[in-house]
C-alpha positions as CSV (number, residue, x, y, z in Angstrom):
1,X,37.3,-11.5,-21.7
2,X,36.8,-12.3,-18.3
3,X,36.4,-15.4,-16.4
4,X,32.6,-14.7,-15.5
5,X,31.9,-13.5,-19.1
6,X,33.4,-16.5,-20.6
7,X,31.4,-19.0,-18.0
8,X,28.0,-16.5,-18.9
9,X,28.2,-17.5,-22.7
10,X,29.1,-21.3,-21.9
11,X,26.2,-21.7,-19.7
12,X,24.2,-19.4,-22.3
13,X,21.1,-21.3,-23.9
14,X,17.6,-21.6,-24.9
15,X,14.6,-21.8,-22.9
16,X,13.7,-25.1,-24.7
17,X,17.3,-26.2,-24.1
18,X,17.7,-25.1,-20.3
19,X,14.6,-27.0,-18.8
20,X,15.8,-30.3,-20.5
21,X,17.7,-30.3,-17.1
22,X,14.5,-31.3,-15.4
23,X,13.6,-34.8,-14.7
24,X,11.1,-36.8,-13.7
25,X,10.4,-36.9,-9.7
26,X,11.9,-32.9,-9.9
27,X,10.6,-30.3,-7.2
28,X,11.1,-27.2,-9.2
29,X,11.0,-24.2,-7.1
30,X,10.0,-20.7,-8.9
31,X,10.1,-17.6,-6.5
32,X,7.8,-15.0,-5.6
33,X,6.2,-12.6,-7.9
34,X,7.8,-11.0,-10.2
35,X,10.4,-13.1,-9.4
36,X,9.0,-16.5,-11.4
37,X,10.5,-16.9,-14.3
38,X,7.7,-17.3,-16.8
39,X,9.6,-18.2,-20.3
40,X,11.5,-21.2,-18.5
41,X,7.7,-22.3,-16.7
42,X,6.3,-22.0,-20.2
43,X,9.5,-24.1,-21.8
44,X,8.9,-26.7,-18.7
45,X,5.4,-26.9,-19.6
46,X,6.0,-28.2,-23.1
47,X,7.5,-31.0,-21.9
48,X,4.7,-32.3,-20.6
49,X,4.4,-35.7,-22.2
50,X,8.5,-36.4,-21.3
51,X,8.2,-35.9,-17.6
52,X,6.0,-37.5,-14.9
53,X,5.6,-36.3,-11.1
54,X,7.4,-32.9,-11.5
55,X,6.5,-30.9,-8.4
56,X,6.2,-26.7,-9.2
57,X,6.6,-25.3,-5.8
58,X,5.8,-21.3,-5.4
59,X,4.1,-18.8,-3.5
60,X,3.1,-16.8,-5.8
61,X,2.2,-17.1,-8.9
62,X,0.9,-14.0,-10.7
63,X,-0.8,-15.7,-13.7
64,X,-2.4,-19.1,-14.7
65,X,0.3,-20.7,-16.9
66,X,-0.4,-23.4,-19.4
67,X,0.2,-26.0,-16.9
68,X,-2.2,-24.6,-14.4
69,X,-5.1,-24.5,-17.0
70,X,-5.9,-28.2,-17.6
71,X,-6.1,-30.9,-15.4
72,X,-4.5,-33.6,-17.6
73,X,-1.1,-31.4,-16.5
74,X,-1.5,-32.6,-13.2
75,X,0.2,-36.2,-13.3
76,X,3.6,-34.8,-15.3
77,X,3.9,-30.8,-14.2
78,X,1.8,-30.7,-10.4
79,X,1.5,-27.2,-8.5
80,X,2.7,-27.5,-4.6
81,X,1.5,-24.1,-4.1
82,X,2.9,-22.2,-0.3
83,X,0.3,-19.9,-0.7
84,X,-2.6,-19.5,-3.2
85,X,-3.8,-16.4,-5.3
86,X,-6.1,-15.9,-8.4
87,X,-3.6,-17.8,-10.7
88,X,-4.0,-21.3,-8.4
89,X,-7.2,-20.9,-6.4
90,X,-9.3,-22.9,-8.8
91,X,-7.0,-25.5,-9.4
92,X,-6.6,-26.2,-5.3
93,X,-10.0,-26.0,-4.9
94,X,-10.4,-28.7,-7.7
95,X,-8.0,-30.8,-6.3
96,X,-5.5,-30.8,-8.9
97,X,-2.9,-28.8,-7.5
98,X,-1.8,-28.9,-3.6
99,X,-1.5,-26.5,-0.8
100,X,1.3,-26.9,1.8
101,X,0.7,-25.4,5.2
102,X,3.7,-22.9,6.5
103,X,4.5,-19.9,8.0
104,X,6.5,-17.7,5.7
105,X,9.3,-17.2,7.8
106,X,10.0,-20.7,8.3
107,X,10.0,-21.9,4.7
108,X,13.9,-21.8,3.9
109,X,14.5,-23.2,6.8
110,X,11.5,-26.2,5.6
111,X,14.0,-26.2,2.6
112,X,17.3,-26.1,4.0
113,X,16.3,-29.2,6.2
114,X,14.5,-31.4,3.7
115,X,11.2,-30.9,4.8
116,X,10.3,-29.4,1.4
117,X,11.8,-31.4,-2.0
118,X,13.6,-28.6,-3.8
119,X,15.7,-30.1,-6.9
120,X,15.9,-27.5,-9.4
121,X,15.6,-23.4,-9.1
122,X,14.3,-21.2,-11.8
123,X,14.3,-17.8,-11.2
124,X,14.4,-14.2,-13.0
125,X,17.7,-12.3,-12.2
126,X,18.9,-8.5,-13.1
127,X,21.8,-8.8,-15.7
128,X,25.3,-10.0,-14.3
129,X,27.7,-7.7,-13.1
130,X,31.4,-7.3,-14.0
131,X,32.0,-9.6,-10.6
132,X,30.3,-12.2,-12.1
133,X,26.6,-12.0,-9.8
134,X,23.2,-11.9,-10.4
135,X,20.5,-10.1,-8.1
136,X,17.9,-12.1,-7.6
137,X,15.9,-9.0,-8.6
138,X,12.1,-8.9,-6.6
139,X,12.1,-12.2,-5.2
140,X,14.7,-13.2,-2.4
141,X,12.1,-15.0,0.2
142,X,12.7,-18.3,0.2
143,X,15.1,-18.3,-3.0
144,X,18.7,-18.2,-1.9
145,X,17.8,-20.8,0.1
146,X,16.5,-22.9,-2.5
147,X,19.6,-22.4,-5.0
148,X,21.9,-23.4,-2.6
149,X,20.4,-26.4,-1.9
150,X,19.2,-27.0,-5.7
151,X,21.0,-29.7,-8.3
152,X,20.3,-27.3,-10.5
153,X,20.0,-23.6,-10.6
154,X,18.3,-22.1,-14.0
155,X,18.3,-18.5,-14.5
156,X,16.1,-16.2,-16.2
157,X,18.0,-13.0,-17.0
158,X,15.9,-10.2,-18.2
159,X,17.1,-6.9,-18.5
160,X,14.0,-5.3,-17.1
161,X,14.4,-6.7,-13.9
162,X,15.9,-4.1,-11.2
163,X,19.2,-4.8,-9.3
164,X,18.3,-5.2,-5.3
165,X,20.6,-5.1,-3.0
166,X,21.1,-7.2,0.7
167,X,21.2,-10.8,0.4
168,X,20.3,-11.3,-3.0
169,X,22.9,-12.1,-4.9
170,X,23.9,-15.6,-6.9
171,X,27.4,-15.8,-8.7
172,X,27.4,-17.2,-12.2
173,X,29.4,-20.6,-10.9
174,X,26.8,-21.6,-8.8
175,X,24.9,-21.8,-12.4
176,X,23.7,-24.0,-14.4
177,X,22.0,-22.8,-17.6
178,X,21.5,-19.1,-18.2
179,X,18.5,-17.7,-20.6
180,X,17.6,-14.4,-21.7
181,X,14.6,-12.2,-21.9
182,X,13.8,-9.1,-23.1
183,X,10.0,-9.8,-21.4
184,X,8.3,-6.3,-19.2
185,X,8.3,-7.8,-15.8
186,X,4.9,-8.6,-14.4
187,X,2.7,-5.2,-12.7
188,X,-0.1,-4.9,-10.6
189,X,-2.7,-2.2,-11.2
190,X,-3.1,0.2,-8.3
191,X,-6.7,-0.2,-7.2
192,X,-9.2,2.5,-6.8
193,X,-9.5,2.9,-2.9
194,X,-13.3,2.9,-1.8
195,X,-14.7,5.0,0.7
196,X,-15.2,2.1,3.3
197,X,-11.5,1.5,2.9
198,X,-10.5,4.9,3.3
199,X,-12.8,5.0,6.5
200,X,-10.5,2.2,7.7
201,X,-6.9,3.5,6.2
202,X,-7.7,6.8,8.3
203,X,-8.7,5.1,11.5
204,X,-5.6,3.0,11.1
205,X,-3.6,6.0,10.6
206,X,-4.4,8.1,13.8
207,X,-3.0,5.5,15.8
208,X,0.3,5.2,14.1
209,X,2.3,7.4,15.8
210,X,5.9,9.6,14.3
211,X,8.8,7.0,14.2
212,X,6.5,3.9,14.0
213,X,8.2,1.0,11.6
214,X,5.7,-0.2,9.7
215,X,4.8,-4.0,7.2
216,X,1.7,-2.7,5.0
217,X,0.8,-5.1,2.4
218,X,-1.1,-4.5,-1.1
219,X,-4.6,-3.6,-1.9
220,X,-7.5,-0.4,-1.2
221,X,-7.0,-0.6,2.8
222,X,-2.8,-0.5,2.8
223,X,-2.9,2.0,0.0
224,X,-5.9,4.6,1.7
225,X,-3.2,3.8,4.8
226,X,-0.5,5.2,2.8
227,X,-2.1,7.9,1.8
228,X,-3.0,8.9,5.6
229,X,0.5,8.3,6.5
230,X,1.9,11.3,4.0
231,X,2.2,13.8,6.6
232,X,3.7,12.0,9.3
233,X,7.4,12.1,10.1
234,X,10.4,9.7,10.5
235,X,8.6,6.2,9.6
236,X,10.2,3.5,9.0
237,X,9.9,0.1,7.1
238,X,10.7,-3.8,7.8
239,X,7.8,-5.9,5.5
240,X,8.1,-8.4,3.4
241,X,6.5,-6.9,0.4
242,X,7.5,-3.2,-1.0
243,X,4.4,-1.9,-2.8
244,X,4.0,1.5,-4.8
245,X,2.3,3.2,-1.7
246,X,6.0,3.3,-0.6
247,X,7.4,4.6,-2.7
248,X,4.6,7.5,-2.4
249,X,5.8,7.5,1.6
250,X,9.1,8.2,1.0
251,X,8.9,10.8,-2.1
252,X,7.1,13.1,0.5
253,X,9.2,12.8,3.2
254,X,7.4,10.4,5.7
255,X,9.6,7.7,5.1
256,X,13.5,7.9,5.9
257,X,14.1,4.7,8.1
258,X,16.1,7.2,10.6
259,X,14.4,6.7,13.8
260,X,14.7,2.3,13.2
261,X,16.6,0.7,15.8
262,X,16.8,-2.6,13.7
263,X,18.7,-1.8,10.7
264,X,18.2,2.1,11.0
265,X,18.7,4.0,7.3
266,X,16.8,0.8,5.6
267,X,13.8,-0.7,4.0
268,X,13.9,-3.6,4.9
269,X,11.9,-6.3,2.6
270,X,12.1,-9.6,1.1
271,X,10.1,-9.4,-2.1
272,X,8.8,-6.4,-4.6
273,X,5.7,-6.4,-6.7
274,X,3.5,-3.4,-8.6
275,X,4.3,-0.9,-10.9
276,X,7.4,0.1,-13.4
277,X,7.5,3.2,-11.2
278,X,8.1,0.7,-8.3
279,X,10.7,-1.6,-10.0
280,X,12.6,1.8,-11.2
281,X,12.9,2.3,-7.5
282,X,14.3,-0.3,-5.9
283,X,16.7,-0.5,-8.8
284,X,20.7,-0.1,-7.0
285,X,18.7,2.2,-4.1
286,X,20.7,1.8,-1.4
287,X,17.8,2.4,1.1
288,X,16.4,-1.4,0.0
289,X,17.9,-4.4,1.6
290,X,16.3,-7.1,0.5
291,X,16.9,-10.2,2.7
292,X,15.6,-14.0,2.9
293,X,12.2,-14.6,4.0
294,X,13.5,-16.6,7.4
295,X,15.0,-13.0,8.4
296,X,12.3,-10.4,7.4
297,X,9.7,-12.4,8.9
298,X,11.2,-13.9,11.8
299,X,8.9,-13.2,14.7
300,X,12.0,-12.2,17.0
301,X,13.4,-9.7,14.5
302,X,10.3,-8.3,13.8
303,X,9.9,-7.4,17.5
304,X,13.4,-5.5,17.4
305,X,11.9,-2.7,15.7
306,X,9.9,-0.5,18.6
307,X,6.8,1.1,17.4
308,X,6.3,-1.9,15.1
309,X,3.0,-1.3,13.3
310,X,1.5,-4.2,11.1
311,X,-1.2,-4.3,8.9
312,X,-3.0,-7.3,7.4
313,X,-6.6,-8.7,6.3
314,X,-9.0,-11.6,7.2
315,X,-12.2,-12.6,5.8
316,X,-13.9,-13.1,8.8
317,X,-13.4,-13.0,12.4
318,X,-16.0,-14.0,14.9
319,X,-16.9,-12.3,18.9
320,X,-13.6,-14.8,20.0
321,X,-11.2,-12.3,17.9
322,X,-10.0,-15.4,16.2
323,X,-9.0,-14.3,11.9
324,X,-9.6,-16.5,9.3
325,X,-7.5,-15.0,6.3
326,X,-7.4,-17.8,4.4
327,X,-10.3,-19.7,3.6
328,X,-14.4,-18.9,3.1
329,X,-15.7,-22.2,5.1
330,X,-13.9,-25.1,3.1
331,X,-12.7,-23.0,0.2
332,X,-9.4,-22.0,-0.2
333,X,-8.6,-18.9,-0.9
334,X,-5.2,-17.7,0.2
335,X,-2.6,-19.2,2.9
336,X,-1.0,-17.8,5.9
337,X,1.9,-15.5,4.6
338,X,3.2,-13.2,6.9
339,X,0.5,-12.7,8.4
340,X,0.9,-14.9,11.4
341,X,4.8,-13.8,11.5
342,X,4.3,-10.3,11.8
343,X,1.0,-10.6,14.7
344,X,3.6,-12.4,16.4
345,X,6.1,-10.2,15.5
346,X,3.9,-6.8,16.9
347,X,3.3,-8.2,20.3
348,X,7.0,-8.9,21.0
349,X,7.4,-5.0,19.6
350,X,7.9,-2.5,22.4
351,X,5.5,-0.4,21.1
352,X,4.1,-2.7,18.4
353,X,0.8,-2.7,16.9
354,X,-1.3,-5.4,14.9
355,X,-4.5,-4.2,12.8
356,X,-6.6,-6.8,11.1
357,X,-8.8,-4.8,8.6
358,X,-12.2,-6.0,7.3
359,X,-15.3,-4.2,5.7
360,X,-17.9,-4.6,7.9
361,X,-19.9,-7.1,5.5
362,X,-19.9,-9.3,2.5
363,X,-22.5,-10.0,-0.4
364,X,-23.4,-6.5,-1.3
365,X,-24.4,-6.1,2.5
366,X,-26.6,-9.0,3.3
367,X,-23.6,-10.8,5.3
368,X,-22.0,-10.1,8.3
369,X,-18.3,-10.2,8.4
370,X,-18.2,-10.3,12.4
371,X,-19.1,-13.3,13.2
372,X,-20.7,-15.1,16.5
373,X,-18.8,-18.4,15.2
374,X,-16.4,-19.0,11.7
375,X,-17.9,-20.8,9.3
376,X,-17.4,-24.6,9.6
377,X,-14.0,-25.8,7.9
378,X,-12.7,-22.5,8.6
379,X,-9.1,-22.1,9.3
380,X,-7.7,-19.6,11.6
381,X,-4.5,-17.7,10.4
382,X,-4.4,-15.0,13.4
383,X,-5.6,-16.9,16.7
384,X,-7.4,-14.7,19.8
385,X,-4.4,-15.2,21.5
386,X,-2.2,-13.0,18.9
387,X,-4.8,-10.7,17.8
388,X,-4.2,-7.1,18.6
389,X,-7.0,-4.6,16.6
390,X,-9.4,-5.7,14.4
391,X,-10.7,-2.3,12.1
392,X,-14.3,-1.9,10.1
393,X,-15.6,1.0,8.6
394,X,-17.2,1.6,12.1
395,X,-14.2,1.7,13.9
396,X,-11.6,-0.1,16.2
397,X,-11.7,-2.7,18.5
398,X,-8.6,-3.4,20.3
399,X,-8.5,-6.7,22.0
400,X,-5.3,-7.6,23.4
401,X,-5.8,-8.0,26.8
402,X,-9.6,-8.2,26.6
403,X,-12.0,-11.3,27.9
404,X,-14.0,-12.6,26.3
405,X,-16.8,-10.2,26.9
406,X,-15.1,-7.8,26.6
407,X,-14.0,-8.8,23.2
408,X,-17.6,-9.7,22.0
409,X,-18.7,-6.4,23.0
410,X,-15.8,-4.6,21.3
411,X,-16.2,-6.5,18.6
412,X,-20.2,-6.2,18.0
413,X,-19.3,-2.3,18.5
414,X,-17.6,-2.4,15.1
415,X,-20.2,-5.2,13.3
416,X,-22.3,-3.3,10.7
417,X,-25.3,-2.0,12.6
418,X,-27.6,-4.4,10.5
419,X,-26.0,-7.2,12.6
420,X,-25.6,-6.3,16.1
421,X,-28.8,-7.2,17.5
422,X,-28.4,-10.3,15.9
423,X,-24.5,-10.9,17.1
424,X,-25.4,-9.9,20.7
425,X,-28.4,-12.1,21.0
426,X,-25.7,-14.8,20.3
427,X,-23.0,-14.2,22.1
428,X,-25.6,-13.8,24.8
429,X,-26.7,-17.6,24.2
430,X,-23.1,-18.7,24.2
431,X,-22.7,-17.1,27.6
432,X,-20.1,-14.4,26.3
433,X,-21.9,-11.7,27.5
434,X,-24.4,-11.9,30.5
């Protein structure tokens, strides 16, 4: 037997077993996605009445575990959440979990210099190799980081999980406990895309030229741009999440990396999430490189890829250009993500291209989603100063290099025709347009 194999079934244990390395005053950091390791959060969560002021950090989350679901958690297992989805809105909006404000790219680095507490790392891993290491499967970001600078490193080995390569890996000395699953990892349904979004994925897609490297997120808008991208030659891709749409890229061709002057011949990505289909192909590709959040999204490497096209969301964005991706007035509704990085990121991009998308209204039609001024409380995730095209159903604005007239006007072009008396007749008060 060899010396990894016999360390594997020393360290080998229970769920119930492995989290009794937690204490009290613990940051526990999960990762990503797919990558949370939801038989050890569960295990921690039983232990509610032993422990007091554990901290769950995590970006993430893809489902409301127990500890998220009642507030009397909150004192012994609290959520420090780096970005909030469905599983953790409700609870940050009640005030019973927290939101920390980052940019992605910068949060191993927050870790690595003790900005963030990070005492114990629970993770899911693909099985262990004959050398003794673990992929940390679909969720690098900010997780190497974190188990290098952990007490304690906890890890969930499930044999569904795919093996990435890049930067991924953790040897089974660096260890602690080890626990195994058998568990399907966690999938996201493929939405239906809606006519408005495919209105926007084409208009989105006419611009991208043959060659561009592109950072296309999830939901109907990245996916109806994936579908428009299938006949289009040599793309490439440096994102932070690889989504099923793809996959779909490079099974007809679109996709091959070649033309990528930063790390030509790769995807390059930091964390997976969708389908079985999607986990079956990252498994051992050699076309994947997963590496850490601080590299994928860092502004300056972003920019080495020419032709760098990036896609993202907001909510609202008023006659300034100024996003708000993140909150609806004073509720909280997502965080900052790589959004931020990769605007930045485009500009710097010989080449490079930012779209923000948005339908054109909100409410079944009755509110605008152009708007003369954000919401009070609003926070702004893509300033006027980074924004590049902002996309509705009615077309696109592109306002780098635009004043501010010229941006109001662009931008009340695009507003659902409902609205643009209305949005004129107030940028016209505010002096925006004479």
């Amino acid at each position: 037997m060899s010396k990894a194999k016999k360390l594997y079934e020393q360290k080998l244990m229970t769920a119930v077993e492995a989290v009794r390395l937690v204490q009290s005053n613990d940051a526990v950091t999960f990762p990503t996605g797919a990558g949370e390791a939801p038989v050890l959060m569960e295990a921690l969560a039983g232990r509610k009445n032993e422990l007091d002021n554990v901290r769950i950090n995590q970006i993430l989350p893809l489902k409301a575990a127990t500890y998220l679901s009642d507030p009397s958690y909150a004192p012994h297992i609290r959520h420090n959440a780096w970005f909030i989805a469905s599983a953790t809105r409700k609870v940050v909006n009640a005030g019973w979990a927290t939101l920390a404000a980052n940019y992605f790219h910068e949060l191993p680095r927050l870790i690595e210099r003790d900005f963030y507490a990070n005492d114990v790392v629970m993770a899911t891993v693909s099985p262990m190799d004959q050398h003794g290491y673990f992929s940390f499967s679909c969720g690098i970001c900010y997780t190497t980081a974190a188990a290098k600078k952990a007490r304690v490193v906890i890890l969930e080995v499930n044999e569904n999980a795919p093996r990435t390569l890049g930067d991924s890996f953790i040897h089974i000395s660096d260890v602690a406990a080890v626990v195994e699953t058998k568990m399907p990892l966690p999938t996201l349904k493929i939405p239906l895309i809606t006519k408005t979004e495919q209105t926007i994925g084409s208009y989105i897609a006419e611009l991208i030229p043959d060659g561009a490297t592109l950072q296309i997120g999830f939901g109907g808008v990245p996916n109806a741009v994936c579908q428009a991208l299938l006949d289009k030659k040599d793309l490439g891709i440096h994102t932070e999440m690889i989504t099923d749409g793809m996959v779909d890229l490079v099974e007809s061709g679109a996709v091959n990396c070649a033309k990528k002057n930063f790390h030509p011949g790769k995807m390059l990505a930091t964390f997976v999430l969708g389908t079985t289909r999607l986990y079956d192909f990252v498994n051992d590709n050699p076309l994947i490189e997963m590496r850490s959040v601080a590299y994928t999204n860092d502004p300056a490497n972003i920019g080495k890829n020419d032709n760098m096209c990036a896609i993202n969301a907001a909510v609202e964005v008023d006659l300034l250009g100024q996003c708000a991706s993140e909150t609806m007035g004073t509720y909280f509704w997502s965080g900052t993500g790589g959004q931020a990085d990769f605007s930045h990121g485009v500009n710097i991009s010989k080449g490079g291209m930012g779209f923000i998308t948005i339908p054109s209204t909100a409410k079944s039609g009755a509110v605008s989603r152009i708007v003369a001024t954000l919401q009070p409380g609003a926070v702004v995730t893509t300033s006027k100063n980074s924004v590049d095209h902002v996309v509705t159903e009615y077309g696109v604005a592109r306002l780098r290099g635009m004043n501010m007239s010229e941006r109001a006007k662009a931008l009340i072009a695009i507003a659902h025709p409902d609205f643009r008396e209305e949005l004129l007749h107030e940028a016209k008060k505010r002096n925006l347009i004479i």
